[in-house]
VEXSEFI-928498 format. One record per residue (C-alpha): residue number from 1; residue in one letter; x, y, z. Coordinates in nm, 3 decimals, always signed. Layout:
<nodes>
<pos: NUM	code: A	xx: X	yy: Y	zz: Z>
...
</nodes>
This chain:
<nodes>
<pos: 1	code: X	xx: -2.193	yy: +4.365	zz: +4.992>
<pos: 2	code: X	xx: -2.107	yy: +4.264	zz: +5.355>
<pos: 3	code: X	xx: -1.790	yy: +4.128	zz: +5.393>
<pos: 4	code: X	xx: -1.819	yy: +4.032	zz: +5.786>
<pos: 5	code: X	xx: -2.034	yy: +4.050	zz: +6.081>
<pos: 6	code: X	xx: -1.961	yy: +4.351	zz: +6.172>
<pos: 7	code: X	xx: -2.197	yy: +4.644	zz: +6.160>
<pos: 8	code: X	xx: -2.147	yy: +5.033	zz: +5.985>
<pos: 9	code: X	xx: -2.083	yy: +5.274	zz: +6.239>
<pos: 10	code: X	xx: -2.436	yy: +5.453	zz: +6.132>
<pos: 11	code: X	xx: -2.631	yy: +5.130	zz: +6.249>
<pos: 12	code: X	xx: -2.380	yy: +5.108	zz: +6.602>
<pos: 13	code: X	xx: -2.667	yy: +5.334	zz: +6.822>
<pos: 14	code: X	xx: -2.955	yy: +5.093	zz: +6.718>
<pos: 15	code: X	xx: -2.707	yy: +4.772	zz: +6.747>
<pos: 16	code: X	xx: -2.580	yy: +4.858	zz: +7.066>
<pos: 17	code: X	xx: -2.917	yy: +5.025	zz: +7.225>
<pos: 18	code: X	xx: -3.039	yy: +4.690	zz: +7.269>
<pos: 19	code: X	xx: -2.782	yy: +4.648	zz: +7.557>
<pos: 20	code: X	xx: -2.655	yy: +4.995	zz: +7.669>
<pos: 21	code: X	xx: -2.854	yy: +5.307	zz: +7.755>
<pos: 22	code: X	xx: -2.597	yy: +5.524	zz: +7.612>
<pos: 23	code: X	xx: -2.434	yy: +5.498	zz: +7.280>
<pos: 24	code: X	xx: -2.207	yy: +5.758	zz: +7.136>
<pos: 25	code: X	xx: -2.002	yy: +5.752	zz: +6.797>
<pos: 26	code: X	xx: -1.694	yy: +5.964	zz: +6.708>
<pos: 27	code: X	xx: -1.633	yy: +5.953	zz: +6.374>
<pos: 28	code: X	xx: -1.315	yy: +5.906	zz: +6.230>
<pos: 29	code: X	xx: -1.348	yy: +5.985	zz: +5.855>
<pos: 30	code: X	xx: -1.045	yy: +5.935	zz: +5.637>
<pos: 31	code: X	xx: -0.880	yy: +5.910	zz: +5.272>
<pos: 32	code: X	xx: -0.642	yy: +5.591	zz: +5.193>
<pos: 33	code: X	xx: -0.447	yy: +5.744	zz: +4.885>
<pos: 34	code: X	xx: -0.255	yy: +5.545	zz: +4.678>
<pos: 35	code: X	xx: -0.023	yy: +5.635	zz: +4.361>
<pos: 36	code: X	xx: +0.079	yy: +5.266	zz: +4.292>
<pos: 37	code: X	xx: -0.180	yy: +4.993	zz: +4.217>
<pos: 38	code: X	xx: +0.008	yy: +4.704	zz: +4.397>
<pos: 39	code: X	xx: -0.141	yy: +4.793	zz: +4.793>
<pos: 40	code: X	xx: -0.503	yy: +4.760	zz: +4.639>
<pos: 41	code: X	xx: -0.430	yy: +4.439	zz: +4.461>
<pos: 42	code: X	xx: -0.271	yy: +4.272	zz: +4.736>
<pos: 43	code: X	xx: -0.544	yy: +4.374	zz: +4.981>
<pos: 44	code: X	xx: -0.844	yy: +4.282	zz: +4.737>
<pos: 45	code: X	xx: -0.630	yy: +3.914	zz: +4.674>
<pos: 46	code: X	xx: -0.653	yy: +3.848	zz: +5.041>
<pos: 47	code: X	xx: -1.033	yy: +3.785	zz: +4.934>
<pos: 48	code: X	xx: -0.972	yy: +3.491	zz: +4.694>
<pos: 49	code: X	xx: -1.085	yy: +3.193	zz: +4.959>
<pos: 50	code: X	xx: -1.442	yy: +3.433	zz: +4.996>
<pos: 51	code: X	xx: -1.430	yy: +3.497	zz: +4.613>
<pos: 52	code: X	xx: -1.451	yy: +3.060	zz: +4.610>
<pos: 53	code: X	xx: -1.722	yy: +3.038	zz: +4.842>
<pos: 54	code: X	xx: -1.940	yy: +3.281	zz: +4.674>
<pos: 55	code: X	xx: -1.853	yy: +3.189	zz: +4.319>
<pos: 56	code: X	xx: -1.727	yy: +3.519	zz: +4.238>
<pos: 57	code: X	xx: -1.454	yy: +3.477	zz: +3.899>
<pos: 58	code: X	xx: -1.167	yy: +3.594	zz: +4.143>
<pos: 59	code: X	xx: -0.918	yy: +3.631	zz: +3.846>
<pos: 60	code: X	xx: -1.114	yy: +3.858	zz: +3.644>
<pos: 61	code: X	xx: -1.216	yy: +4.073	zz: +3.894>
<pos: 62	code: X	xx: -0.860	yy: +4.112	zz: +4.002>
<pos: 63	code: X	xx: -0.755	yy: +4.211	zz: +3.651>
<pos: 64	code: X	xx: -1.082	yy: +4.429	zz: +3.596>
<pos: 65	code: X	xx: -0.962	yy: +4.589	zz: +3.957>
<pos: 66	code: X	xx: -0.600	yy: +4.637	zz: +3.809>
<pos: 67	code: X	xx: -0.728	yy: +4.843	zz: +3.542>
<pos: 68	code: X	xx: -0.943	yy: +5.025	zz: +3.733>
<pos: 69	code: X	xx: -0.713	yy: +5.144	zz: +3.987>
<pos: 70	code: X	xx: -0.429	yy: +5.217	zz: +3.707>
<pos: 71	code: X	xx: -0.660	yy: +5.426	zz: +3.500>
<pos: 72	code: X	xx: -0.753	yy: +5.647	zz: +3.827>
<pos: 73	code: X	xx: -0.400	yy: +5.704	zz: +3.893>
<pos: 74	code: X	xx: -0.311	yy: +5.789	zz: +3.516>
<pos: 75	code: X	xx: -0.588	yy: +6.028	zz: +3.535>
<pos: 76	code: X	xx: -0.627	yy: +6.149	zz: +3.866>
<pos: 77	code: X	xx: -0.271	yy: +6.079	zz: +4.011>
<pos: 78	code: X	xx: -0.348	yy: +5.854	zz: +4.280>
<pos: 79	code: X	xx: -0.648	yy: +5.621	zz: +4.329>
<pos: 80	code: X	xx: -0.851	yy: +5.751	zz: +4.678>
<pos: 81	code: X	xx: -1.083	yy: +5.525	zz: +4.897>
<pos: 82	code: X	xx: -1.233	yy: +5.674	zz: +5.128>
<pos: 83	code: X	xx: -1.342	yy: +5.539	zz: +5.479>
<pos: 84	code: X	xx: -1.484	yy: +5.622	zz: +5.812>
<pos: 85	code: X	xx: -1.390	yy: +5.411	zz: +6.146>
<pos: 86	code: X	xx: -1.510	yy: +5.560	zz: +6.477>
<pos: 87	code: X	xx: -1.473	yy: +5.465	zz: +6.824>
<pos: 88	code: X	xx: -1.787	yy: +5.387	zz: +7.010>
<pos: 89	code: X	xx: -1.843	yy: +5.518	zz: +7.388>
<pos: 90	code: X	xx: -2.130	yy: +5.339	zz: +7.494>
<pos: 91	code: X	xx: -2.279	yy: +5.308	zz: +7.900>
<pos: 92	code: X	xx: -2.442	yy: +4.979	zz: +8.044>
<pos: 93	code: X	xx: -2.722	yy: +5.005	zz: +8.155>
<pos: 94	code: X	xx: -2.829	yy: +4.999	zz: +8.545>
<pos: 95	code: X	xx: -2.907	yy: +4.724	zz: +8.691>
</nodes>
């Protein structure tokens, strides 16, 4: 599911070849780990106007999110998302 406009840094060669002749990623993989459920919650209730639009039961997913993030840290002592960001180095092309 596709949040905003933006594209995965995977697709950013084919995006951006359309304009520049030279597109290069650097990834920049990384691990958000948390040991307290409250961060995630907060960050997945900044959704709830989205949630609206799309019809999506905001409440129960919340909840349903709650538990899922509590019973990773119970188990697993922290709940880990992981993510990659990159920064893109790309050339215009000549004109």
């Amino acid at each position: 599911m596709q949040l905003s406009a933006r594209f995965a840094l995977e697709d950013a060669p084919a995006v951006l070849g359309e304009v520049f002749d030279d597109v290069r990623t650097i990834p920049l993989p990384g691990v958000i780990e948390v040991t307290d459920a409250e961060p995630v919650i907060a960050h997945l209730a900044s959704y709830e106007a989205w949630a609206d639009q799309m019809g999506v039961p905001f409440e129960d997913t919340i909840e349903r999110a709650r538990e899922r993030v509590d019973e990773a840290i119970h188990t697993e002592g922290a709940f880990r998302v992981t993510c990659l960001g990159g920064v893109l180095v790309c050339r215009q092309r000549s004109r």
